[in-house]
ZAMARGU-4260 file (C-alpha; in steps of 0.2 Angstrom, whole numbers, plus 5000, padded with zeros to 4 digits):
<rodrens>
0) 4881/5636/5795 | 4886/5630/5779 | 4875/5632/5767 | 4870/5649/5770 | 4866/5662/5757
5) 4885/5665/5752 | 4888/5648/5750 | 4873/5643/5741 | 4877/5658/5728 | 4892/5652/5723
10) 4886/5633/5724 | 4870/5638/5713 | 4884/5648/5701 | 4895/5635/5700 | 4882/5621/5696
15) 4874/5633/5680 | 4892/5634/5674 | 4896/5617/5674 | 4877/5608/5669 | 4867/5625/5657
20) 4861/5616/5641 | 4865/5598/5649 | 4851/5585/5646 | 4843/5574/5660 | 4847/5556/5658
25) 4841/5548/5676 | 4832/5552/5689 | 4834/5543/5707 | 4829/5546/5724 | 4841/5535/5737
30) 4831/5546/5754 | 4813/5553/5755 | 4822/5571/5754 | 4835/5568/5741 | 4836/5567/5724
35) 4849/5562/5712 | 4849/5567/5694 | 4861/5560/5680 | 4863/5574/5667 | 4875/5573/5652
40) 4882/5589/5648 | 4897/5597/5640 | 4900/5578/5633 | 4903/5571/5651 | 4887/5562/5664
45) 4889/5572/5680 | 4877/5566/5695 | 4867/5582/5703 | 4863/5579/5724 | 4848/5588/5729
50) 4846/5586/5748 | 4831/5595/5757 | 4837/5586/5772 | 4832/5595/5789 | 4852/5593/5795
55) 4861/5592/5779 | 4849/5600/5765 | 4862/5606/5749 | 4865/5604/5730 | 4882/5600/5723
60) 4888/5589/5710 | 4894/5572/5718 | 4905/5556/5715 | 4896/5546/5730 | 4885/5530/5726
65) 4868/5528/5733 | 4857/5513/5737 | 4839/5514/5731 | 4824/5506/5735 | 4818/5491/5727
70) 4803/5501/5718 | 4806/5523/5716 | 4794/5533/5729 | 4780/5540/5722 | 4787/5558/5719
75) 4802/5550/5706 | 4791/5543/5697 | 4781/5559/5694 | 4799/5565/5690 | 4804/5554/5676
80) 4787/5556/5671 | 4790/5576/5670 | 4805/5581/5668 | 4816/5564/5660 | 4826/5570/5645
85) 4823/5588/5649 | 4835/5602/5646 | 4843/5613/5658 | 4840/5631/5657 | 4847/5639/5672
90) 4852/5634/5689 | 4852/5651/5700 | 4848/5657/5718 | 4835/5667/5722 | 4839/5683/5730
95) 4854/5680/5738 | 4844/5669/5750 | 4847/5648/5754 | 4832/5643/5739 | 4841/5638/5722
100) 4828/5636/5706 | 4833/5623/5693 | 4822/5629/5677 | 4820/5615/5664 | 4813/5614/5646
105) 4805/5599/5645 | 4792/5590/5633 | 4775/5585/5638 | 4765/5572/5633 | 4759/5582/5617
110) 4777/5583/5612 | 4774/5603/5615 | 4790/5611/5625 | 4785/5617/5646 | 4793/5623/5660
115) 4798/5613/5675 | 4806/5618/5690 | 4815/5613/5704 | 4815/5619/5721 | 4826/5618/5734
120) 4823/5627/5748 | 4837/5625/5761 | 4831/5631/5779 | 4834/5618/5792 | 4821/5608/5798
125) 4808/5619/5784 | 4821/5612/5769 | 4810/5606/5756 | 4810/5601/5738 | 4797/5602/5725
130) 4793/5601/5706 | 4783/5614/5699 | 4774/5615/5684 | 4775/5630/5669 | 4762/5641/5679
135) 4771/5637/5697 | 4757/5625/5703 | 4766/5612/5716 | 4769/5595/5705 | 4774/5587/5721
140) 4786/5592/5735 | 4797/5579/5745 | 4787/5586/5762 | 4770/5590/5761 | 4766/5606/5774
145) 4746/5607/5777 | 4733/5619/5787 | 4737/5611/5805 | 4758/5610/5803 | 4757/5628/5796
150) 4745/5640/5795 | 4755/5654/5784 | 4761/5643/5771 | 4754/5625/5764 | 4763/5615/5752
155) 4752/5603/5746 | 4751/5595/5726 | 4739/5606/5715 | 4744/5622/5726 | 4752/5637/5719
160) 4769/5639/5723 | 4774/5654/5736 | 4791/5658/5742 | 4797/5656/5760 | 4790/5673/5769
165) 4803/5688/5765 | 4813/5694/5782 | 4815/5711/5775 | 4831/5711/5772 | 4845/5717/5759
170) 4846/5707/5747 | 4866/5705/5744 | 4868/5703/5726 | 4860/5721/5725 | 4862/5730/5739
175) 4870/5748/5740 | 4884/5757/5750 | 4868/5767/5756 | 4855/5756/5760 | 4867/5746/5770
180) 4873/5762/5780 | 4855/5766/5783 | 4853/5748/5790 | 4868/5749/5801 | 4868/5765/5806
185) 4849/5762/5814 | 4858/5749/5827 | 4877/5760/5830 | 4879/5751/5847 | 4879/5732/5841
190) 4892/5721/5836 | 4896/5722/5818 | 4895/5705/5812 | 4878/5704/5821 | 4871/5720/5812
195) 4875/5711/5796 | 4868/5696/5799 | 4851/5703/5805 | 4852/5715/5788 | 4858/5703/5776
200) 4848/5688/5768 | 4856/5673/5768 | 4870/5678/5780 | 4876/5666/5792 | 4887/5669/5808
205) 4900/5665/5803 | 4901/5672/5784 | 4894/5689/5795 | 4911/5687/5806 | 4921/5684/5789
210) 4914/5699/5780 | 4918/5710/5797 | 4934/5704/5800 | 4938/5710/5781 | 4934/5730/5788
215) 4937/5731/5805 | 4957/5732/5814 | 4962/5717/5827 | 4953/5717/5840 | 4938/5729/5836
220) 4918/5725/5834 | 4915/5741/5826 | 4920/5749/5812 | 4929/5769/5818 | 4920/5775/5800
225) 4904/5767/5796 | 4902/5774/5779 | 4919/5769/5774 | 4916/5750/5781 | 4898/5750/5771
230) 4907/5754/5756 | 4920/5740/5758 | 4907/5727/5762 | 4896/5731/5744 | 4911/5730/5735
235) 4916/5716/5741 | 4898/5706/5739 | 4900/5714/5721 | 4916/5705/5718 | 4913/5687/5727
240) 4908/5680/5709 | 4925/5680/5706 | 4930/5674/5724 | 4928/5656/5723 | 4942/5645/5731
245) 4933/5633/5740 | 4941/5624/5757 | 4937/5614/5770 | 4942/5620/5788 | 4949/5602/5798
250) 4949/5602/5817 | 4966/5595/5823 | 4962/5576/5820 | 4960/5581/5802 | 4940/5579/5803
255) 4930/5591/5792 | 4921/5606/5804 | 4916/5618/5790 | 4916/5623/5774 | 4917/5640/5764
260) 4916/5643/5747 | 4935/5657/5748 | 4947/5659/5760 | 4941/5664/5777 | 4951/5676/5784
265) 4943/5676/5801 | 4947/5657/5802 | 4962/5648/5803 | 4972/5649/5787 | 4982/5636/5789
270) 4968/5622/5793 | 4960/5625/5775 | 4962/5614/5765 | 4957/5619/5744 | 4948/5611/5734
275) 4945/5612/5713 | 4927/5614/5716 | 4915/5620/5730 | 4905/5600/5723 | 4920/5592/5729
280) 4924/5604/5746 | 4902/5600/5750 | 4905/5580/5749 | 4918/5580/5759 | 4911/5590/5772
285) 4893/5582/5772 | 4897/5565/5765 | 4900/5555/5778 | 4889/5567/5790 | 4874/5565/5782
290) 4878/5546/5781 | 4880/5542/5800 | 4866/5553/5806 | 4853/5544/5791 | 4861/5529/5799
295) 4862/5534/5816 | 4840/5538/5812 | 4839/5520/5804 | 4847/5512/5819 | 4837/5523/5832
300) 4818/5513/5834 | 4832/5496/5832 | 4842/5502/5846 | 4825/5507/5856 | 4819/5491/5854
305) 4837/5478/5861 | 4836/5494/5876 | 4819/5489/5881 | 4822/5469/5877 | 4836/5472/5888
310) 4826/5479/5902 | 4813/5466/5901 | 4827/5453/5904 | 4834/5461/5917 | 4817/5461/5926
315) 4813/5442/5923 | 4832/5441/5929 | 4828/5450/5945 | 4813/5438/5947 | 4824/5422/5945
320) 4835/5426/5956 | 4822/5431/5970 | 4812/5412/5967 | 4830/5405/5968 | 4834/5414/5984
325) 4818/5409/5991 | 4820/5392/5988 | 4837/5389/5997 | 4826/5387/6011 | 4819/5370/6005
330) 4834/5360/6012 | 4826/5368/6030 | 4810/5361/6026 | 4817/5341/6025 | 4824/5346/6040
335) 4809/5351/6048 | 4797/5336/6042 | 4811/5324/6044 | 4813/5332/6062 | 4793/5330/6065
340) 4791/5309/6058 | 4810/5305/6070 | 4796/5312/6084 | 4779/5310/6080 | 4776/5300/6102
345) 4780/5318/6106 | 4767/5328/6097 | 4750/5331/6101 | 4737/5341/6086 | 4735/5358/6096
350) 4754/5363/6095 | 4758/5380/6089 | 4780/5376/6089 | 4788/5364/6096 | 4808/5360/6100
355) 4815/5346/6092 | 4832/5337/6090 | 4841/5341/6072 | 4847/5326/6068 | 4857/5335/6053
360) 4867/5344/6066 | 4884/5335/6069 | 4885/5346/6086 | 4867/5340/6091 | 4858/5354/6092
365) 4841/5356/6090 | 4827/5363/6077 | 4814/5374/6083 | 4796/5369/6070 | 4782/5379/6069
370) 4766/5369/6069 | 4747/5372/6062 | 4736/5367/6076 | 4723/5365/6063 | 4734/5347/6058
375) 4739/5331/6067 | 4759/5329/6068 | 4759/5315/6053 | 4751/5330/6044 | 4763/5345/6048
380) 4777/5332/6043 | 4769/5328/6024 | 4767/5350/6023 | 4783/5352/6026 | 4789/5338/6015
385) 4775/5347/6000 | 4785/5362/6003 | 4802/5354/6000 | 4796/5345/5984 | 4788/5363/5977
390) 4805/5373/5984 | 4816/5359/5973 | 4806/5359/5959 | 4806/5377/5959 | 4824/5379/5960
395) 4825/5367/5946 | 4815/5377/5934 | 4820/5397/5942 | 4838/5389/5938 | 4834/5384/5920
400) 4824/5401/5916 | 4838/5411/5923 | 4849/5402/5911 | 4838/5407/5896 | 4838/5424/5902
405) 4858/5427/5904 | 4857/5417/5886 | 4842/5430/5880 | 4852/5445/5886 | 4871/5441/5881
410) 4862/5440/5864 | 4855/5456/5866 | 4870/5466/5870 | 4877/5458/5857 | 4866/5465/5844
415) 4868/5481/5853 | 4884/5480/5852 | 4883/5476/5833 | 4873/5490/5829 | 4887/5502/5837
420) 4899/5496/5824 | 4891/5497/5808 | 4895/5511/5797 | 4885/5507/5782 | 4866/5501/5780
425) 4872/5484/5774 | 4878/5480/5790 | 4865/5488/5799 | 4851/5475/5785 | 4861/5461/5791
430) 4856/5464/5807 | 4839/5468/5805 | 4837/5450/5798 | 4844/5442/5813 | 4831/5450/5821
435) 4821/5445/5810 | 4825/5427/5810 | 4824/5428/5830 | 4807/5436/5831 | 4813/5453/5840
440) 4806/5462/5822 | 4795/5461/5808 | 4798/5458/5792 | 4799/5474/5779 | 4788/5471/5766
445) 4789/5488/5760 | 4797/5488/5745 | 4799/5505/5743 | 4808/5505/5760 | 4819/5490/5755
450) 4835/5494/5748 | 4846/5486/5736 | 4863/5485/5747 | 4881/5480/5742 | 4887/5465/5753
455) 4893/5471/5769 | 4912/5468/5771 | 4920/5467/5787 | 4936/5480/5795 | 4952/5476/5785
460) 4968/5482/5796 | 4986/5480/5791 | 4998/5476/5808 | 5014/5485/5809 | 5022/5470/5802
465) 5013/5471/5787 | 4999/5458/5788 | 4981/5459/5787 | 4969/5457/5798 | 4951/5454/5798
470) 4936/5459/5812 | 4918/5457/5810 | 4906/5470/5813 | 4892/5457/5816 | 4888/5439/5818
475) 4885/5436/5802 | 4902/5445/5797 | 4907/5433/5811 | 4902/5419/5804 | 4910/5422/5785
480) 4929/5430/5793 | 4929/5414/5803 | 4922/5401/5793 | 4931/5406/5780 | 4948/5410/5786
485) 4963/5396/5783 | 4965/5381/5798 | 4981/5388/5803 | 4975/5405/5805 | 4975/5412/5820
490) 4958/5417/5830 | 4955/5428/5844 | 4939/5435/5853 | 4936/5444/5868 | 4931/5429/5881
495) 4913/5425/5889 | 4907/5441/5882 | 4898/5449/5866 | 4912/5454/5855 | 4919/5454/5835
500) 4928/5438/5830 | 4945/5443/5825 | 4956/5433/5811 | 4975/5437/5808 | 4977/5433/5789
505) 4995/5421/5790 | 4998/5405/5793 | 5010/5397/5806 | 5019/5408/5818 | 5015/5425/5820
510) 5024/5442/5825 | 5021/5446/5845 | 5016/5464/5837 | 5004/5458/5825 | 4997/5447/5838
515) 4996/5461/5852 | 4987/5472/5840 | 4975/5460/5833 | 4971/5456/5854 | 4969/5476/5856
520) 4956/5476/5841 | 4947/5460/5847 | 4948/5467/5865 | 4941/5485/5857 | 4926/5479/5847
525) 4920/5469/5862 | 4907/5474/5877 | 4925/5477/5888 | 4931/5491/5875 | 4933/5504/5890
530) 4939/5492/5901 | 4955/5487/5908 | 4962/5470/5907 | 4950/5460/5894 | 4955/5443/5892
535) 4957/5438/5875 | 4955/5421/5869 | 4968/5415/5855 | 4969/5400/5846 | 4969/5392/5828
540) 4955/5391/5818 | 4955/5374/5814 | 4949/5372/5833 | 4935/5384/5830 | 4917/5375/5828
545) 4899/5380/5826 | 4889/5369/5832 | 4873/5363/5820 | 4857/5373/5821 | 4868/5388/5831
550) 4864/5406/5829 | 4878/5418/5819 | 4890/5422/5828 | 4891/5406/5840 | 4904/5396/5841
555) 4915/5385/5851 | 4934/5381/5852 | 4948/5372/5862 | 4967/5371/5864 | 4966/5393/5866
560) 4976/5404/5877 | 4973/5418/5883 | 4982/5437/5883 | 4974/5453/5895 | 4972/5467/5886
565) 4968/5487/5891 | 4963/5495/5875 | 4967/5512/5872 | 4958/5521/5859 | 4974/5530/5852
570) 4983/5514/5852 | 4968/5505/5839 | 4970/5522/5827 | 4989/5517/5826 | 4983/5503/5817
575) 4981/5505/5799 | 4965/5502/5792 | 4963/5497/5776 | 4945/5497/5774 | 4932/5500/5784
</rodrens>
C-alpha cells in the first residue's frame, strides 16, 4: 500500500517543511473527494492535493491541472468561507497512523483569530476529509457516515469530531526496544514481517517486509536474537526523519508499481527510480492512476447504457431476420393461388388438399395445396394471394427495419469503441453530447457536475520517416482531423467498420513506412484491433465527403485503395507518440 503510515510520516513532514507559516490563497475542489489549496509561502504559490479518494486517498504538493465544476460544491464554498486567507500552523501525522491534521489560524467573521483544521483520513474505502472548527465540531466532511452506514462512528455537520477507533498498537514514532519485544515475543512462531504489521500502526506489507529485511540474514523469517532485532527496528524508526529519498519502483515496461518514501532494500534496487521530493515521487505514482479509474467510473453507467442499447438491437435484429425468413415463403403462396385460379373445373368446396400441376416448374411437376373446406376454390385462391401481398409487404418493411437496426448498432459500437479510447474527460464530454444529440442520454443540467474542460485534441504520432500523423479518438475528433486536414493528404480508415479516421500530415507522395504505420494505427483504433487482416481504406482527402445533415464521424469517399493489415500491439508502441 502506498500510503501507509511510513509514507504518510514522511509525506506529512515534508509538507510542514515546505508550506508552515504559508497563507491560503485559493480553494478548489475538481472531485467530490479532493480538494486543491493554492498556498503562497516561502515567496512561491504551491498547489496542496488533498484526495480522500477510496483508491487513491493521499496529500502531496502537486504540478497537475484540474478541471472544476462550473459552480464550487457545497463543502468549498463553506471552505473559502472558513479557512480563505488562513495561515498554516502545522501539517503533522497523527500517531504514526495514515490521518494527517493541517491546523490553520484563520480570521472569523468578527476579525477575531480561530482554529481550523483539516482532516485527512486516509483508510481505503473509510478515507475521508473534513473541516473542523476551534472546538473539533465537524464543519463538513467530503462523506457524511450516519446511524444506518455505521453504528460506531457518524460524521455528520454539527458533530464532534472523533478519531478513527484505535487498533491497540505501537505507535512508531514512540515506541521502545521493550515494548516492541514484549509484542513480538507474545507471537515467537510467526513470520517477522507479519508480527510487525499486526504491532505497528500504520504499517503496511510491504514497509513490514522492508523493516525485516533490514534485521534478518537471506533467506530467514525470523530473527536468531529477538531482542537484538527489536533494537535495530526502534533505532531505525527513530532515524527515518532523516531517511527520505523518495523513488518509484517501475515494472519492466517502465510503468510505475509503487512508491516508497527511501530506498527499499527488500525491492529491487535497480528499478527505483529517485526523486527530489516524495510530492513529485506521489504524482507520478498516482497521477495518471487516479485519472483513468475517475475516468474509467465516469464512463462506467455510459458504457452500461451502449451494452444494453446493443443488446436491445441485437434482439429486434433477431426478430427481423425471423419475419424475413418467414416470408421467403410468399413466392410459394403465388404459386399456390395462381395453381388453384389455372384449375378452378377441378375443385369442389369440401376439399381438404388437392394435387395440382406447377406451372412455375420448367420440369412439370406438380404442387400439392392445402385447402379450407370451409371456402369455395375462387376463395382459397384470393387467401393464398392475401398471404402473398402480406408476406411481400412484410418483407419489404422487415427489410428496411433490419437496415435501421445494422445502422442503430454500427453506431453503437462505435460509440463504445470511442469511449475505450478516451483518456481524458474532454473526450469522454464529447461524447456524452453525441449521445445527447441522438437521444441515447439526458442532458446535464447540473452545473455543479458540469466541468469546464480544455478542448479534446486528438493522438499525435510521429512515423519513422519523420511525419506526423493524426487519429481521432471520436467522431467529433473525426470530423475536425478530416475536415480540416489539406486535399492532398492522405486518409485512411479501417473499411465497413466502426473505427478512428486517420490523417498522414504531407502532401503528395508518401514513404511505404509512414503509410504502413499510419494503416497499422487506423487498423488498431478500429472494431478489428485484435484481428488479422483488417482492410484498410486509403485515399486523398480531397475525395472524402460528409454528406449534409450526417452524424459525426460519417463520411464518404471514392478513388481509395485498400491495404490488409494484422495489428500488433508491440508494433503500434514503436510508433512515436507525440501526444496523446
Amino acid at each position: 500500500m502506498p500510503m501507509d503510515g511510513l509514507t504518510v510520516g514522511f509525506a506529512a513532514r515534508e509538507l510542514n517543511e515546505i508550506l508552515r507559516d504559508g497563507r491560503i490563497d485559493k480553494i478548489t475542489q475538481p472531485e467530490r473527494d479532493t480538494i486543491v489549496l493554492v498556498i503562497r509561502a516561502g515567496g512561491t504559490n504551491h498547489r496542496l492535493l488533498l484526495c480522500a479518494s477510496p483508491n487513491n486517498a493521499r496529500c502531496h504538493l502537486t504540478m497537475s491541472s484540474f478541471s472544476n465544476p462550473l459552480e464550487p460544491p457545497a463543502m468549498c464554498m463553506l471552505m473559502r468561507k472558513q479557512i480563505t486567507g488562513a495561515r498554516i500552523l502545522e501539517i503533522r501525522q497523527v500517531e504514526g497512523d495514515r490521518i494527517v491534521y493541517v491546523d490553520l489560524d484563520a480570521v472569523n467573521e468578527l476579525g477575531d483569530h480561530v482554529l481550523r483544521r483539516l482532516v485527512l483520513e486516509i483508510m481505503g474505502r473509510h478515507s475521508n476529509l473534513l473541516l473542523l472548527d476551534e472546538n473539533g465540531r465537524i464543519l463538513e466532511a467530503t462523506r457524511h457516515v450516519n446511524p444506518e452506514m455505521s453504528r460506531v462512528r457518524q460524521i455528520q455537520p454539527g458533530m464532534t469530531y472523533l478519531p478513527p477507533p484505535a487498533q491497540e498498537k505501537l505507535n512508531p514514532e514512540t515506541l521502545t526496544e521493550e515494548e516492541l519485544y514484549q509484542r513480538l515475543s507474545a507471537a515467537p512462531d510467526a513470520r517477522l514481517s507479519r508480527a510487525l504489521a499486526d504491532a505497528i500502526t500504520g504499517l503496511s506489507r510491504g514497509a513490514a517486509e522492508e523493516l525485516a529485511c533490514r534485521v534478518l540474514q537471506p533467506g530467514e523469517t525470523q530473527p536468531s536474537d529477538l531482542k537484538d532485532a527489536c533494537r535495530r527496528i526502534a533505532d531505525f524508526l527513530k532515524r527515518l526523519p532523516s531517511m527520505a529519498d523518495p523513488r518509484v519502483l517501475v515494472n519492466e515496461n517502465g510503468e510505475a508499481e509503487d512508491v516508497f518514501p527511501m530506498i527499499y532494500l527488500s525491492r529491487p534496487t535497480e528499478n527505483q527510480r529517485p526523486y527530489k521530493t516524495l510530492s513529485e515521487a506521489l504524482e507520478v505514482y498516482f497521477g495518471s492512476r487516479d485519472a483513468r479509474e475517475r475516468l474509467s467510473q465516469k464512463s462506467a453507467a455510459m458504457v452500461r447504457m451502449l451494452k444494453s442499447q446493443l443488446e436491445r438491437c441485437q434482439r429486434k435484429l433477431a426478430m427481423q431476420q425471423e419475419e424475413l425468413a418467414s416470408a421467403e415463403r410468399m413466392e410459394e403462396y403465388r404459386r399456390m393461388g395462381e395453381a388453384i385460379n389455372a384449375n378452378l373445373y377441378q375443385l369442389k368446396k369440401g376439399m381438404t388438399e388437392a394435387e395440382l400441376p406447377d406451372w412455375n416448374d420448367p420440369e412439370g411437376g406438380t404442387l400439392t395445396v392445402p385447402l379450407d373446406i370451409r371456402l369455395t376454390p375462387s376463395q382459397n385462391a384470393q387467401r393464398y394471394f392475401k398471404k402473398y401481398q402480406k408476406a411481400r409487404s412484410a418483407r419489404e418493411v422487415a427489410a428496411q427495419q433490419r437496415d435501421k437496426t445494422l445502422e442503430e448498432t454500427d453506431y453503437l459500437e462505435g460509440m463504445l469503441l470511442d469511449v475505450d479510447k478516451c483518456i481524458g474527460e474532454s473526450e469522454l464530454e464529447e461524447i456524452r453530447q453525441e449521445l445527447v444529440r441522438t437521444g441515447y442520454m439526458k442532458k446535464n443540467t447540473n452545473r455543479r457536475q458540469q466541468r469546464q474542460l480544455p478542448g479534446s485534441k486528438p493522438y499525435r504520432y510521429l512515423s519513422a520517416d519523420g511525419i506526423e500523423i493524426l487519429v481521432g479518438k471520436n467522431a467529433a475528433q473525426n470530423d475536425r482531423i478530416t475536415l480540416g486536414a489539406k486535399p492532398d493528404e492522405t486518409w485512411l480508415h479501417a473499411k465497413d467498420m466502426p473505427g478512428s479516421h486517420v490523417i498522414i500530415c504531407r502532401e503528395g507522395e508518401i514513404p511505404l513506412t509512414t503509410m504502413k504505420q499510419a494503416a497499422l494505427l487506423a487498423a488498431w483504433y478500429s472494431k478489428g484491433q485484435r484481428s488479422s487482416l483488417v482492410p484498410v481504406d486509403y485515399t486523398l482527402r480531397r475525395y472524402v465527403k460528409k454528406p449534409s445533415g450526417a452524424a459525426p464521424g460519417k463520411v464518404i469517399y471514392t478513388h481509395q485503395k485498400t491495404a490488409y493489415m494484422t495489428p500488433e500491439e508491440e508494433e503500434i508502441k514503436g510508433i512515436r507518440l507525440l501526444e496523446a
